[in-house]
C-alpha positions in Angstrom: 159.6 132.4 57.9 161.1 131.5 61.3 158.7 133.2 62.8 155.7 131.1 61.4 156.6 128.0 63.1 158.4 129.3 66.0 155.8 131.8 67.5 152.4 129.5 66.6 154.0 125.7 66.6 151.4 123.9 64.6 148.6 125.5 65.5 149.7 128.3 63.0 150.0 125.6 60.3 146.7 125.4 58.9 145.4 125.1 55.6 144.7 122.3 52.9 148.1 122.1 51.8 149.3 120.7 48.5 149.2 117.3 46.8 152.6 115.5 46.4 152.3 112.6 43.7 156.1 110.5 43.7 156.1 107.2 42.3 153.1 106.3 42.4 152.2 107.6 45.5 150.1 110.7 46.9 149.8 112.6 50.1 149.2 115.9 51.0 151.4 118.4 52.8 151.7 121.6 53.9 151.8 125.2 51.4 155.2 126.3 53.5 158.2 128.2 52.0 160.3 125.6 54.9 158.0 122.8 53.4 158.5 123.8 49.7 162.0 123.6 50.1 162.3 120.4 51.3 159.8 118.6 49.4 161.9 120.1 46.2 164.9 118.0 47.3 162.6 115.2 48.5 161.2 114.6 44.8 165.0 115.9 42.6 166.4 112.2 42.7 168.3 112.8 46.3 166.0 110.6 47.8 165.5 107.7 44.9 167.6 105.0 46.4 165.8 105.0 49.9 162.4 105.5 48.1 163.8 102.3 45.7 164.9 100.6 48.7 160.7 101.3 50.6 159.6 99.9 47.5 161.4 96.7 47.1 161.2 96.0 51.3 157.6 97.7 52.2 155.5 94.5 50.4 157.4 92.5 53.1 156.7 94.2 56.1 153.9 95.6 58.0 155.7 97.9 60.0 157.9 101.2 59.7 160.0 102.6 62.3 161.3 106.2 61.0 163.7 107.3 63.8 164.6 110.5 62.5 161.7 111.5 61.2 162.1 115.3 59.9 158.8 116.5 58.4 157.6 112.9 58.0 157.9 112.5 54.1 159.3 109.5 53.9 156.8 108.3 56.8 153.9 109.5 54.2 155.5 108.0 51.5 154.9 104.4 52.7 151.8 105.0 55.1 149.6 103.1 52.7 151.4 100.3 52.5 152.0 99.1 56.5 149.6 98.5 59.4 151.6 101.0 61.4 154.3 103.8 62.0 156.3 104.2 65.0 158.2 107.8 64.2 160.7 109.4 66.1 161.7 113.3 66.3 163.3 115.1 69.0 163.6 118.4 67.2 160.2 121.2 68.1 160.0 123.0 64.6 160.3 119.6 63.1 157.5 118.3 64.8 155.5 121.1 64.1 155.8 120.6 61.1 154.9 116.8 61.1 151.9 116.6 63.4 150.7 119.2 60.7 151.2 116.5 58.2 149.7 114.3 60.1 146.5 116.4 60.6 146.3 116.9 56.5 146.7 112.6 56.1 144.6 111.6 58.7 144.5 107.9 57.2 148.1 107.8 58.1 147.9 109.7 61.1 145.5 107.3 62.6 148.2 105.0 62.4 151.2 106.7 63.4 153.0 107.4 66.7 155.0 110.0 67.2 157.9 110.1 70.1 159.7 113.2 70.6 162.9 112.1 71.2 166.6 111.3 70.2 167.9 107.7 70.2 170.9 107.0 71.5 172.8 104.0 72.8 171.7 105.0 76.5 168.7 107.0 77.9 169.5 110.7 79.3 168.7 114.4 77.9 170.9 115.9 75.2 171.2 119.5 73.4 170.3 119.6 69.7 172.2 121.5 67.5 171.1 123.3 64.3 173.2 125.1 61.6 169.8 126.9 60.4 166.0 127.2 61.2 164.3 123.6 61.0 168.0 122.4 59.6 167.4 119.0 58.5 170.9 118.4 59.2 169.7 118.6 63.4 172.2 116.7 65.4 174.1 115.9 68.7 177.2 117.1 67.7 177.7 121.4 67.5 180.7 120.6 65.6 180.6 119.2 62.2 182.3 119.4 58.9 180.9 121.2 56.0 183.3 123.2 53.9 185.0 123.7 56.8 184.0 122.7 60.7 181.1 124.4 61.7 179.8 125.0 65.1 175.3 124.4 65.5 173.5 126.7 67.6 171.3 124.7 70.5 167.8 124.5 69.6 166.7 122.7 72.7 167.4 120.3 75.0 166.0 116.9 74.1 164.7 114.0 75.8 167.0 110.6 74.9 165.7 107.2 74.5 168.2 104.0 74.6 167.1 102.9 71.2 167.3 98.6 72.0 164.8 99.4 74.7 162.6 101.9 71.9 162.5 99.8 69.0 161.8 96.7 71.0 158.2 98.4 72.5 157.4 99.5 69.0 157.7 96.3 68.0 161.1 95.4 65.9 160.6 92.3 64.1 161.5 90.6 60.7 158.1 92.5 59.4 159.5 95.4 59.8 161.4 98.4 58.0 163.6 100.1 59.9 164.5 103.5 58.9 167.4 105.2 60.5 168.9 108.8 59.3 170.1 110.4 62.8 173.0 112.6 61.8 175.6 110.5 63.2 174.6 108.9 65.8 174.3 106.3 64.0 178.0 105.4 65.0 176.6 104.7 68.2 173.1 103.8 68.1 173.9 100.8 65.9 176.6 99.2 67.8 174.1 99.1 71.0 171.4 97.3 68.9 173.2 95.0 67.1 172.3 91.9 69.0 168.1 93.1 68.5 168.8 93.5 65.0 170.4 90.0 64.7 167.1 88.8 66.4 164.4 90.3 64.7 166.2 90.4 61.2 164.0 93.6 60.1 164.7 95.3 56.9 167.0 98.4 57.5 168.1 101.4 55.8 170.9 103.1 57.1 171.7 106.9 56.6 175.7 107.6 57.1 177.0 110.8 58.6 180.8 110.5 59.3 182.3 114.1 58.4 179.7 114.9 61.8 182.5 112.9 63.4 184.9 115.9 64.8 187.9 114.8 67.1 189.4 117.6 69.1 192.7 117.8 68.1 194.2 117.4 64.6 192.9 115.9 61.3 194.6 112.6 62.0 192.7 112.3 65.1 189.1 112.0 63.1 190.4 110.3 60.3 190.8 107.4 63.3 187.9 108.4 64.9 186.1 108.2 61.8 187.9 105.0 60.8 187.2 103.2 64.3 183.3 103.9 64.2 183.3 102.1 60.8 184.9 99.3 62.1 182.5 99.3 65.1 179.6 99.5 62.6 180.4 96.8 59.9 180.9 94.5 62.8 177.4 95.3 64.1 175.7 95.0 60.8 177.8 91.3 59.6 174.5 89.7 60.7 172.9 91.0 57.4 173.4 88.3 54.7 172.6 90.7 51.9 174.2 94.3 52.1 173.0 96.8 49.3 174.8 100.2 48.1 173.4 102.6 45.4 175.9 103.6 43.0 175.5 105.9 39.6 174.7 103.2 37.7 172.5 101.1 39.6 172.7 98.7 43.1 175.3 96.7 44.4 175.1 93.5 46.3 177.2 92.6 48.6 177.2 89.0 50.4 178.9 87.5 53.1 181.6 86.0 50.5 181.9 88.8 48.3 182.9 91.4 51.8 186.9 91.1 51.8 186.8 93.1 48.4 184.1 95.4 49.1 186.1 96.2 52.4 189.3 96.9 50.6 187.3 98.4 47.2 185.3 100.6 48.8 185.1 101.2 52.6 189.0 101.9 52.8 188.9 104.3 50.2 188.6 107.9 50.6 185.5 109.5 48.4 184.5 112.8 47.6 181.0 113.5 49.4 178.9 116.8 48.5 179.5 119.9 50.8 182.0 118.3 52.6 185.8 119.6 52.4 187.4 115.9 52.9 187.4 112.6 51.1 185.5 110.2 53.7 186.5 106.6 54.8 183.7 104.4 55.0 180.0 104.5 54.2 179.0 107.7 52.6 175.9 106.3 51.3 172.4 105.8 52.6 172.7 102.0 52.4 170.2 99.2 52.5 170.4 96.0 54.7 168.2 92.8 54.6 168.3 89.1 55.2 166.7 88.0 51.9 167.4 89.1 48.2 165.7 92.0 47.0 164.9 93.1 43.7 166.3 96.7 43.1 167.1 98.5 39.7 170.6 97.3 38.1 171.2 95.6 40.6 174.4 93.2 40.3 177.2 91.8 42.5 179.8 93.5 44.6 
């Protein structure tokens, strides 16, 4: 299976593919044992609050920035609905993979523009680290926590782009939907763009990563690590009037007013996350961010 990718690129990824039909929507991908796996997860419920999160934002906007793209699904998902798709992925299986998507949607690949590069708060080169073949867990950091801390091989040493100067050529502005799942560097990616995100105001959903947060030292020492990065990050993202959290049983809201409890309720206490082997501080959840009210199932107040 490694093999396939690794020795061909996407060259060796040929063929018609299969039809993927979620809510609604349809696109075609490839008939891949890497591709089959993920698409599985895509479509078991994992994903339902970011694909409930498109659908309430995507009618507002005319623009999607996917930086971390992976093998583009959630790119695919909303390429009917926006002008155009500025999508970023640093990792060379990944991409393989996704410029062969791109090839089998051609509506949407017309439309799309693919960088192959991290973000980060500050331009440079960087080695990515993967804990498998096309790992769609592909970060910056070789040690994270799993069951235990777990050391990523390199897969290849990446180009980085400072992310205020990226998102502001594609075009960041209220119209836009602003995906971000980066593996935790998202600790430091948002923090640097806080000021372009209080001036454009786009839609944003936020994927959190804090057990890839691993201080040298003790357990202590990344329980404040972890802590301090959530600090950093709820000060960045205050600009957002309307923050939005899927729970079991529908959406919370959480406003301006209502952010001393949620604080106390929820950031400062320690939950159970899946495959990890410590209760986490702070946001575990892919969260949603926007500067008007939108209408999400079961949704009610913090």
């Amino acid at each position: 299976m490694d093999g396939d990718i690794g020795a061909g690129g996407a060259a060796s990824l040929t063929g018609p593919g299969q039809v993927v039909c979620c809510r609604g929507r349809q696109w075609r991908v490839l008939d891949h044992p890497l591709v089959r796996h993920a698409l599985a997860e895509f479509v078991s419920g994992f994903e339902d609050p970011t694909l409930q999160f498109f659908d309430a934002a995507l009618p507002a906007c005319r623009r999607l920035i996917d930086v971390g793209g992976y093998f583009g699904m959630l790119s695919l998902y909303a390429g009917d609905r926006v002008d155009e798709i500025t999508l970023f992925e640093p990792s060379p299986s990944h991409q393989a993979v996704l410029r062969a998507h791109l090839a089998l949607n051609p509506g949407v690949g017309a439309r799309t523009t693919v960088i192959q590069a991290a973000v980060g708060a500050a331009a440079g080169e960087h080695e990515l680290f993967r804990k498998g073949f096309a790992d769609s867990g592909a970060s910056l950091f070789q040690v994270v926590e799993r069951q235990g801390l777990l050391s990523g091989a390199c897969e290849a040493l990446v180009p980085v782009v400072a992310a205020a100067t990226a998102l502001a050529q594609a075009g960041l502005d209220a119209d836009t939907l602003l995906k971000i799942d980066i593996e935790g560097a998202e600790y430091e990616v948002i923090p640097a763009i806080a000021g372009l995100l209080r001036q454009s105001r786009p839609f944003l959903q936020l994927s959190f990563h804090p057990f890839n947060l691993v201080a040298a030292g003790d357990a202590v020492a990344t329980n404040l690590l972890r802590l301090r990065r959530m600090v950093d990050l709820v000060e960045a993202l205050r600009g957002y009037d309307y923050w939005y959290l899927p729970m079991r049983d529908g959406w919370r809201e959480v406003t301006p007013e209502q952010m001393p409890g949620f604080l106390e309720a929820y950031l400062l206490q320690p939950k159970a996350v899946a495959r990890i082997a410590t209760r986490q501080y702070g946001f575990v959840e892919s969260m949603g961010f926007a500067r008007q009210r939108l209408d999400l199932p079961g949704c009610r107040a913090w």
